[in-house]
C-alpha positions as CSV (number, residue, x, y, z in Angstrom):
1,X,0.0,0.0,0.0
2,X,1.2,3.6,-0.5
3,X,2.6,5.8,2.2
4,X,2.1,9.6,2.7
5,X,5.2,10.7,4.5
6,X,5.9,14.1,5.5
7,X,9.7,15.7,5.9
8,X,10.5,16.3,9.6
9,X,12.4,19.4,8.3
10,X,10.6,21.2,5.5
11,X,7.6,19.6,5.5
12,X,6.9,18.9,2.1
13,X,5.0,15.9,1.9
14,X,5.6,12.7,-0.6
15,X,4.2,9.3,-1.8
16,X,5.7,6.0,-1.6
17,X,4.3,3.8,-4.2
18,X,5.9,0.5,-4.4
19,X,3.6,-0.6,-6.3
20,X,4.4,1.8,-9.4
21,X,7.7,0.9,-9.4
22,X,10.2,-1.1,-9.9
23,X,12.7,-3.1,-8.1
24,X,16.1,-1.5,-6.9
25,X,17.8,-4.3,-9.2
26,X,15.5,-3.2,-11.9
27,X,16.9,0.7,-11.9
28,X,20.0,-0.3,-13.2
29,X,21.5,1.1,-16.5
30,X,24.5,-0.3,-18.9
31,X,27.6,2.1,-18.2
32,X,28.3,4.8,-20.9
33,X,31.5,5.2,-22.2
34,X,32.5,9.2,-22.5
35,X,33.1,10.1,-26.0
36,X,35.8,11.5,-28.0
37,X,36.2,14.8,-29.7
38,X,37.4,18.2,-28.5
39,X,36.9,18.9,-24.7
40,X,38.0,22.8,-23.6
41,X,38.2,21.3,-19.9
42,X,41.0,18.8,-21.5
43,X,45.0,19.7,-20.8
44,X,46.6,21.7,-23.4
45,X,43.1,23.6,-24.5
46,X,43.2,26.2,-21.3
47,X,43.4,29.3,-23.8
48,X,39.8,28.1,-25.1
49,X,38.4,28.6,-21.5
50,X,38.0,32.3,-19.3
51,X,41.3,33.0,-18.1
52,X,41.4,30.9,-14.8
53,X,40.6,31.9,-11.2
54,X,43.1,29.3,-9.5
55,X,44.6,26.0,-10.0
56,X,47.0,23.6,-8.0
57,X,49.6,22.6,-10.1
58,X,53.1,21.6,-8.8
59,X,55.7,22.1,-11.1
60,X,54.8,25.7,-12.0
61,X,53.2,29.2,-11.5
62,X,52.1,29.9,-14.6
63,X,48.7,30.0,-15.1
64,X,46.6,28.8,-17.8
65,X,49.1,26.0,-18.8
66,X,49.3,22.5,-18.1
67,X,50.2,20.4,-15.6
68,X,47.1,21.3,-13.1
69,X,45.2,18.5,-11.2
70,X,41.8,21.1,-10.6
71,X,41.4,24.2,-12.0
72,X,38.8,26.6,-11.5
73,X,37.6,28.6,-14.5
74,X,34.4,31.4,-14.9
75,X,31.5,29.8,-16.6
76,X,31.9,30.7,-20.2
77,X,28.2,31.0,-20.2
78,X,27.5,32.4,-16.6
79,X,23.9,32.7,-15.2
80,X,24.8,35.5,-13.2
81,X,27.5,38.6,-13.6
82,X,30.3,39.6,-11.5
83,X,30.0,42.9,-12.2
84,X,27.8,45.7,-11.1
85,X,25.7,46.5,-8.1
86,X,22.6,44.4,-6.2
87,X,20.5,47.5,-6.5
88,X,17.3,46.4,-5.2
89,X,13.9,47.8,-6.3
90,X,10.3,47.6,-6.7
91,X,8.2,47.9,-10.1
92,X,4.3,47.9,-8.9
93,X,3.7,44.9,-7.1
94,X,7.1,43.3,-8.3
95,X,10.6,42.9,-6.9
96,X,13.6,43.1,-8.8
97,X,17.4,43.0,-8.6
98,X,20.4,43.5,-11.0
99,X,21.6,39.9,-12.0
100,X,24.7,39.8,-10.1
101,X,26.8,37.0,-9.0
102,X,29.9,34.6,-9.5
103,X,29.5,31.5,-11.2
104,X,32.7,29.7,-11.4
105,X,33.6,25.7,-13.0
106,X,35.7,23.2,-11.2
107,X,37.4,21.1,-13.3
108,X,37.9,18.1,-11.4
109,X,40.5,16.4,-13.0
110,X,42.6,16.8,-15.9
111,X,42.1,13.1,-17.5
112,X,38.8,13.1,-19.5
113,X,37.9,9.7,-18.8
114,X,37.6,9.9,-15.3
115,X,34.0,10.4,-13.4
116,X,34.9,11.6,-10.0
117,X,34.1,8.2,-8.4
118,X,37.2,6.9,-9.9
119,X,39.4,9.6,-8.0
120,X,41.2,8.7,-4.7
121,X,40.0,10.0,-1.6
122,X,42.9,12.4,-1.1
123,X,42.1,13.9,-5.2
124,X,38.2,14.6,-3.4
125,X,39.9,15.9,-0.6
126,X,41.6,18.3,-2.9
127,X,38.3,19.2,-4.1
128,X,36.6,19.5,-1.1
129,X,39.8,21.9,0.2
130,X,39.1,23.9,-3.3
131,X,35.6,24.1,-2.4
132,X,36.1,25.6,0.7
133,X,39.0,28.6,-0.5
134,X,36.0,29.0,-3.2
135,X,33.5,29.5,-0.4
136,X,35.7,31.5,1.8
137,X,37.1,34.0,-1.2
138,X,33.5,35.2,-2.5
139,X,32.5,35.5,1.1
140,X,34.9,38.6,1.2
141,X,32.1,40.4,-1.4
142,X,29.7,41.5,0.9
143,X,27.4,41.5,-2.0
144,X,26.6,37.9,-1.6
145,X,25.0,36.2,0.9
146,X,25.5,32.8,-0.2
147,X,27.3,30.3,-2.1
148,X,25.8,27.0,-3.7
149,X,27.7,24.1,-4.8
150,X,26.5,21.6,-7.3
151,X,27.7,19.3,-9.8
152,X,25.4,17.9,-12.9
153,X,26.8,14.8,-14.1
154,X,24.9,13.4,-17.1
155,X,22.8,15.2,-19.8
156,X,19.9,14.1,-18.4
157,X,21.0,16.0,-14.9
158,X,21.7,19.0,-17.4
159,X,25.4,18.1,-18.0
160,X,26.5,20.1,-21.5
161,X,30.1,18.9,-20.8
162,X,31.2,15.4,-19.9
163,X,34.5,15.9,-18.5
164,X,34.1,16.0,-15.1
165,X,33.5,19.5,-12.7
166,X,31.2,21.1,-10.8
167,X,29.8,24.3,-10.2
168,X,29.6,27.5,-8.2
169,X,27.4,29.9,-7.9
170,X,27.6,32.9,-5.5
171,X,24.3,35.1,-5.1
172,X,22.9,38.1,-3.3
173,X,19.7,36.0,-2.4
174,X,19.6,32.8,0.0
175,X,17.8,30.1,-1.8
176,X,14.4,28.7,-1.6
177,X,15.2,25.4,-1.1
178,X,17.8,26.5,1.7
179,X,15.3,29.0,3.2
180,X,12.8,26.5,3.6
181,X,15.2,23.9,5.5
182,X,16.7,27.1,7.4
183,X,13.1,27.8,8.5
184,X,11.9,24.3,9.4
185,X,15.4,23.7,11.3
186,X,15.0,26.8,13.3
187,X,11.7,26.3,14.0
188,X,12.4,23.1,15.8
189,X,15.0,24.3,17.7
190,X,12.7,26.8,19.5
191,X,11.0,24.6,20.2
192,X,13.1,21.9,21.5
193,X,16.5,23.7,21.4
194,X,18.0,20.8,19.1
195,X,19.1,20.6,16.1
196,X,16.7,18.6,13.9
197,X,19.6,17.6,11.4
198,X,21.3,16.0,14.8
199,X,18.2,14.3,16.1
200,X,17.5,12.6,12.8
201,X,21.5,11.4,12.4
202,X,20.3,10.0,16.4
203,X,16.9,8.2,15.1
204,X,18.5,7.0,11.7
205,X,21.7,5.4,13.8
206,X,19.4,3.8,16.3
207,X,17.0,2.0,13.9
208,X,19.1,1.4,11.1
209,X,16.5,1.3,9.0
210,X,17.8,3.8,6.0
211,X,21.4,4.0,7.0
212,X,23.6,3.6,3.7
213,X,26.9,3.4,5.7
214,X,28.6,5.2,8.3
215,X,32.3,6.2,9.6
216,X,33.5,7.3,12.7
217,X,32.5,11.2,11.2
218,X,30.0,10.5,8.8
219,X,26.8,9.3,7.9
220,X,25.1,8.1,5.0
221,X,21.2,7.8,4.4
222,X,18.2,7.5,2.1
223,X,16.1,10.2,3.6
224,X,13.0,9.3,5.3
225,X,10.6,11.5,3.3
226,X,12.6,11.3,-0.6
227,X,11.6,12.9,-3.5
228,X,13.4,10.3,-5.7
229,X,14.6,6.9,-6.0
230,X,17.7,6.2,-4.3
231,X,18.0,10.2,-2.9
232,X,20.8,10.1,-0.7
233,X,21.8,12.3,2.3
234,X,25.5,13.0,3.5
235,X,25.9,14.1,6.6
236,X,28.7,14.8,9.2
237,X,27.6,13.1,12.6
238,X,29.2,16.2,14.6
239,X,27.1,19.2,14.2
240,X,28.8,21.8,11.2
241,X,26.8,24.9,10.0
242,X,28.7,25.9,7.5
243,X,30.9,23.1,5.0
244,X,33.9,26.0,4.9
245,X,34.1,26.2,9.1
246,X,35.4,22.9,9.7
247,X,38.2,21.5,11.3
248,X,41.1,20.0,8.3
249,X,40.4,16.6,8.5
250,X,36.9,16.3,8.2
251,X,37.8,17.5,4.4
252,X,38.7,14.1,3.9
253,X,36.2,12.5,5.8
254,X,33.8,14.3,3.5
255,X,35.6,13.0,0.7
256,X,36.1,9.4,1.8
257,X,31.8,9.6,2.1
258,X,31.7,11.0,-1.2
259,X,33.3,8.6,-3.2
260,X,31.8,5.7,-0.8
261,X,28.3,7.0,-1.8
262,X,29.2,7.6,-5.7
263,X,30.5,3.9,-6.3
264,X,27.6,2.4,-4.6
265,X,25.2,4.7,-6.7
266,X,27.3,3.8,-9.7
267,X,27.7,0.1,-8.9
268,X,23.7,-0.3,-8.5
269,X,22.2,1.9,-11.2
270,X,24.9,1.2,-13.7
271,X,26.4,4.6,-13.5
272,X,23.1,6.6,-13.9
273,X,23.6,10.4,-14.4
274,X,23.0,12.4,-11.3
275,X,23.2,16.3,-9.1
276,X,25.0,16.7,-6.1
277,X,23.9,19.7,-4.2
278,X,25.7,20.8,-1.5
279,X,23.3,22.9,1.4
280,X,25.6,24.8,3.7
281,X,24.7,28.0,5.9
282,X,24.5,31.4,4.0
283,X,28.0,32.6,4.0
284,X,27.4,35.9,6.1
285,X,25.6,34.2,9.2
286,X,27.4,33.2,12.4
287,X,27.5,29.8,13.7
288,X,24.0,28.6,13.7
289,X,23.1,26.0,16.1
290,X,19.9,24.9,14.5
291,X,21.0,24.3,11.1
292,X,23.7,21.0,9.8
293,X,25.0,21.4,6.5
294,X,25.1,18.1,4.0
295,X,24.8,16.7,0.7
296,X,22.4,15.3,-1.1
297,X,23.1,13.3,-4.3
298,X,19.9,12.8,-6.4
299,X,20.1,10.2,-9.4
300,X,18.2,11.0,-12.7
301,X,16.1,8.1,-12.4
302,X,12.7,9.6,-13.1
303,X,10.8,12.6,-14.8
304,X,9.1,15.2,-12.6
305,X,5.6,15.5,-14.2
306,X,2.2,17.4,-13.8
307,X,1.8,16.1,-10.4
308,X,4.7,17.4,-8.9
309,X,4.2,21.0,-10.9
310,X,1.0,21.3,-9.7
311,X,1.0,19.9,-6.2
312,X,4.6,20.4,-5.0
313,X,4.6,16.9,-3.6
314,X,6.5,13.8,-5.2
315,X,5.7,10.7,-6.1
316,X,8.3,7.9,-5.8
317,X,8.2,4.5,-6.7
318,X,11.2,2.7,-4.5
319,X,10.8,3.1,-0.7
320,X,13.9,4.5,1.2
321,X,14.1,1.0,3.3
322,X,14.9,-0.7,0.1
323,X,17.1,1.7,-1.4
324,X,19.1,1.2,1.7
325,X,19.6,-2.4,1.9
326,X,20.4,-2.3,-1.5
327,X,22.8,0.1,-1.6
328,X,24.5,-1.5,1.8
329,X,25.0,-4.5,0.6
330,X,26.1,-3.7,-2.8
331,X,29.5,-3.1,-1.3
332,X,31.0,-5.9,1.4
């Protein structure tokens, strides 16, 4: 029988229909090989791309030459524009602003054929660490007031390049998304002066019931209330506001979860394409004690339709239970 289940943080409500669906063995897809032809992200083409905003490289200082392992670029085709002012105003009954903003690439890695579940953990860490000098540079603008962190892997998750990056995008606005989890969050901590991210890391390590896999700092989920097949949550299990305020190592704890939660996607969907989306604390807020920053990988499994438009719940066809065991013992 179908479920209604509501999210303990946002509130958004979804279905669990089993019965529409399919098996978790029966998501899976054949692995596609990346193609060839010219690739701007590719060693040796860095005059095709914006001028660069960093790199590590270790043999030299030059910039926009080889020999990198990640380099961080300006979108080519930005949504937003560095330059100008916010300048706020009001048009009858409508808000407006001047599109301003950062949007930045990471690429990744400089070998092509590479998806970034076939990088060590100490290359994620690298990532993670570039992330976070990302985060803490365009925090220095006091025009933004926060940064989001995504990566589209796939042209079905909205991928147009296949060599592997991700994406930053620095705005004057907080997001909806991360104003309604801010919201619900703080809520419950006036109320019971927890954090709600902590209590559910408490419930989901007692039962056991959704947990993916877990280290000594991390945890791995399938949310109790998912939008999607296989959703999965990545959270630290000590309580972190913000992603760019943590102590060193947990970088690589981050990354060891990362790449842990990647290959099991990849192993039991056959490498489906998929968004990360990292949720962190807007960049100009203090330490907030109601909030716990994570990551939540979605697989492009299914199409949202006219029911999700038009209601703003979601319908999804594998339950988080089995999603779980599946992707626990995929991996032994």
């Amino acid at each position: 029988m179908s479920e209604w289940r509501k999210d303990p943080i946002v509130g958004r409500w979804v279905i669990i229909s089993s019965e529409r669906g399919k098996r978790p063995s029966d998501w899976a897809n054949e692995p596609n090989a990346k193609g060839g032809g010219f690739c701007p992200f590719c060693p040796g083409n860095e005059s095709k791309t914006p001028p660069e905003i960093m790199a590590l490289r270790e043999l030299t200082n030059e910039r926009d030459v080889g020999g990198w392992t990640i380099r961080v670029i300006p979108n080519k085709f930005p949504a937003v524009n560095i330059e100008g002012e916010v300048n706020p105003k009001g048009y009858g009954n409508f808000d407006m602003m001047n599109g301003v903003g950062a949007h930045e690439v990471i690429i990744e890695t400089p070998n092509h054929a590479y998806d970034l579940s076939d990088l060590s953990i100490n290359e994620i860490e690298k990532i993670m660490l570039v992330y976070r000098n990302r985060i803490d540079e365009l925090t220095k603008d006091p025009r933004f007031r926060y940064v989001l962190i995504f990566k589209n892997h796939g042209v079905a998750a909205g991928a147009s390049l296949e060599h592997s990056h991700s994406q930053i995008i620095a705005i004057p606005i907080v997001p909806k998304r991360v104003s309604e989890e801010l919201e619900g969050s703080k809520k419950f901590y006036q109320f019971k002066k927890r954090c709600i991210y902590c209590d559910v890391i408490k419930q989901e390590v007692a039962t056991q019931l959704r947990v993916v896999s877990m280290t000594e700092n991390f945890l791995t989920i399938e949310p109790y209330a998912p939008r999607f097949p296989f959703e999965t949550w990545l959270l630290p299990l000590n309580h972190y506001s913000h992603f760019e305020r943590m102590p060193e190592f947990m970088y690589k704890e981050t990354a060891s979860a990362l790449k842990d939660a990647l290959s099991r996607i990849n192993l039991a969907l056959g490498y489906p394409p998929f968004n990360f989306i990292l949720h962190s604390s807007p960049i100009q807020d203090e330490n907030l004690f109601h909030y716990h920053w994570h990551i939540e990988i979605i697989p492009k499994l299914t199409k949202v339709a006219g029911f999700e438009w038009g209601s703003g719940f979601y319908i999804n066809s594998t339950s988080p239970e089995s999603a779980a065991e599946y992707l626990t013992n995929i991996i032994q």
